[in-house]
N, C-alpha and C positions, 0 to 999 in steps of 0.2 A: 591714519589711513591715507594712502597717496593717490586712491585713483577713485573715480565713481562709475558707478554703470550703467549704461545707458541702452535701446534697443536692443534685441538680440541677443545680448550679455558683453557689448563690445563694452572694451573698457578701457578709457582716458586718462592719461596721467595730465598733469599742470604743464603747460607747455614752460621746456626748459630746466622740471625738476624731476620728476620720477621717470613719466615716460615708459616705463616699461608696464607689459603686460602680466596679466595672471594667468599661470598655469591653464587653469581651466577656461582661457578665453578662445571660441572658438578660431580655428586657423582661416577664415573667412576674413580676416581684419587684426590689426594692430596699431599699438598707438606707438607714436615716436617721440622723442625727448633728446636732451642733449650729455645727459649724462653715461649712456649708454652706448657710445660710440654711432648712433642710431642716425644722429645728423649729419653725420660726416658722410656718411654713404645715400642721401636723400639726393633726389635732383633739385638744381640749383634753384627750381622753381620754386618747390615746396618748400624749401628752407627759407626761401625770401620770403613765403606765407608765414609759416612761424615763427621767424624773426617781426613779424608787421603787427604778428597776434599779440606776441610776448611785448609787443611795445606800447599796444593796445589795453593791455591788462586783461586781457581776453583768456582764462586759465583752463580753456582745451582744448592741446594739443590738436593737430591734423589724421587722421587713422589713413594706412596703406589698407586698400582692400585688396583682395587675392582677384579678383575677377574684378572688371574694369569697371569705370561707371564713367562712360563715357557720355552715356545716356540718360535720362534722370529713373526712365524703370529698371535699369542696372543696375543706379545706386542705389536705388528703393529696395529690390530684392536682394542686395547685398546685405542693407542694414537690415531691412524686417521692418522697414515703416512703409507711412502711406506715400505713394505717390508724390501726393502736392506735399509732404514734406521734404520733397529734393528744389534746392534752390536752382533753378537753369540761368544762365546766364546767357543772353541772347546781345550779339552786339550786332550793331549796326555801324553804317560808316553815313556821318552826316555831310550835307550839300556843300552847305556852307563855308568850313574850315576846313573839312575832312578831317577833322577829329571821332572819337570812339564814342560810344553812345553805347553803356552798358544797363540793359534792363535786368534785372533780378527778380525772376516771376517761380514762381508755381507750376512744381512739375506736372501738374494733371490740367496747366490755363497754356492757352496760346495765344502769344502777344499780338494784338492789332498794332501793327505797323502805323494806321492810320493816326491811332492813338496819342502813338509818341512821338510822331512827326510831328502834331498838334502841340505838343508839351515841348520840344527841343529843335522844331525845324524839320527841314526837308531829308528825306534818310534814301541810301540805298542801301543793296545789300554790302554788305562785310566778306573777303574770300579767306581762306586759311592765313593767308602771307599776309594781310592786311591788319589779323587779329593779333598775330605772333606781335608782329611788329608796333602795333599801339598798346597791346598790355604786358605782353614778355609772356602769355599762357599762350598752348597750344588749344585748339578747338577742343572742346569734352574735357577741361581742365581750367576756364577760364575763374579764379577767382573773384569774391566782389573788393579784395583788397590787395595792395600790394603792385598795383600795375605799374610797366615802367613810367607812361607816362600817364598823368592822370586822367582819367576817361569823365565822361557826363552819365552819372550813373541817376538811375529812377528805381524804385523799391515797389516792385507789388504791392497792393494792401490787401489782396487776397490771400498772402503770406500768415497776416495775423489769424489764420484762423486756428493757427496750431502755437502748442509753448514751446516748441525744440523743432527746428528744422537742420536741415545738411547742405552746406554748400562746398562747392569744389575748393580744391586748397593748391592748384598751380598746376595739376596733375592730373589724367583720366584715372588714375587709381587713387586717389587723396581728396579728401573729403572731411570738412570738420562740424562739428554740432553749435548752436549759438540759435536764440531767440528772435526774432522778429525786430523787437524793439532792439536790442543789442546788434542787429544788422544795420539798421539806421545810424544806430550809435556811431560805428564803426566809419559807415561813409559819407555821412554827413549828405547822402539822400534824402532827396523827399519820396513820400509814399502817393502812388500815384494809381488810378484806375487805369492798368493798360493791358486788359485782356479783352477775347473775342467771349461778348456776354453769352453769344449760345452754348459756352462749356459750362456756365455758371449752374448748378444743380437750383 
């Protein structure tokens, strides 16, 4: 069998081997692969995400969603999961070097700034042009891998409260599945307390 199913009924092929979906997978989403001429027509963004995954060993694919998820409750409602299982990627631009400062929080926490100024230095905010240009994502698409240049990234630990989360994959419509610890994995992040505690239930 070449794919698994996950949320919703969306369904994953291995990035780079099957790729294609099932009949019956709703038209809200689809996964992409390279055998199916599917990669050729990606934006250059996304394709560098699974190209980073497949080099990762990371074996699922990115899914195009039909309605955007720019947002993390567009992705949430796209896929059928909860909230804080959309990964947000919040960048900052630090004092110091002016380099990227990429937080990977929980879509239902809002990142104390103070937090991670604390953890990485003095931050201001990040503009559109600033994000392009240090990760190669546009805003609502910023992945936690793959950036052009390599950012200072931190890992929510509010994250681990789930086995399967969704983070962007290069694109406001592209979004891939991977666990917590397999986040870490990935960026060689640490896991770090940087939300505002009155969201904390």
């Amino acid at each position: 069998m070449c794919a698994d199913r996950y949320p919703s009924g969306v369904v994953l092929g291995p990035t780079g081997r099957c790729g294609r979906t099932r009949p019956e997978t709703p038209s809200a989403s689809r996964s992409v692969g390279c055998d199916n001429g599917v990669m050729d027509q990606l934006p250059a963004s996304v394709a560098r995400v699974a190209d980073v995954l497949r080099e990762l060993g990371h074996d699922r694919a990115p899914v195009l969603l039909a309605t955007s998820a720019r947002t993390a409750q567009e992705a949430a409602d796209s896929l059928g999961v909860e909230l804080g299982q959309i990964v947000k990627s919040i960048v900052f631009r630090r004092v110091l070097d002016d380099a990227a400062v990429v937080v990977t929080t929980s879509g239902d926490r809002r990142v104390d700034e103070a937090k991670v100024a604390g953890l990485v230095g003095g931050l201001r905010r990040a503009d559109a042009d600033f994000v392009k240009a240090a990760t190669g994502f546009s805003i609502g698409g910023v992945a936690p891998v793959g950036h052009v240049h390599p950012p200072v990234l931190l890992v929510d630990r509010d994250l681990f409260r789930f086995d399967v989360v969704w983070a962007a994959a290069g694109h406001p419509h592209a979004v891939f599945p991977l666990s917590p610890d397999e986040l870490v994995r990935m960026t060689g992040a640490p896991v770090a307390d940087v939300t505002q505690k009155d969201e904390r239930p």
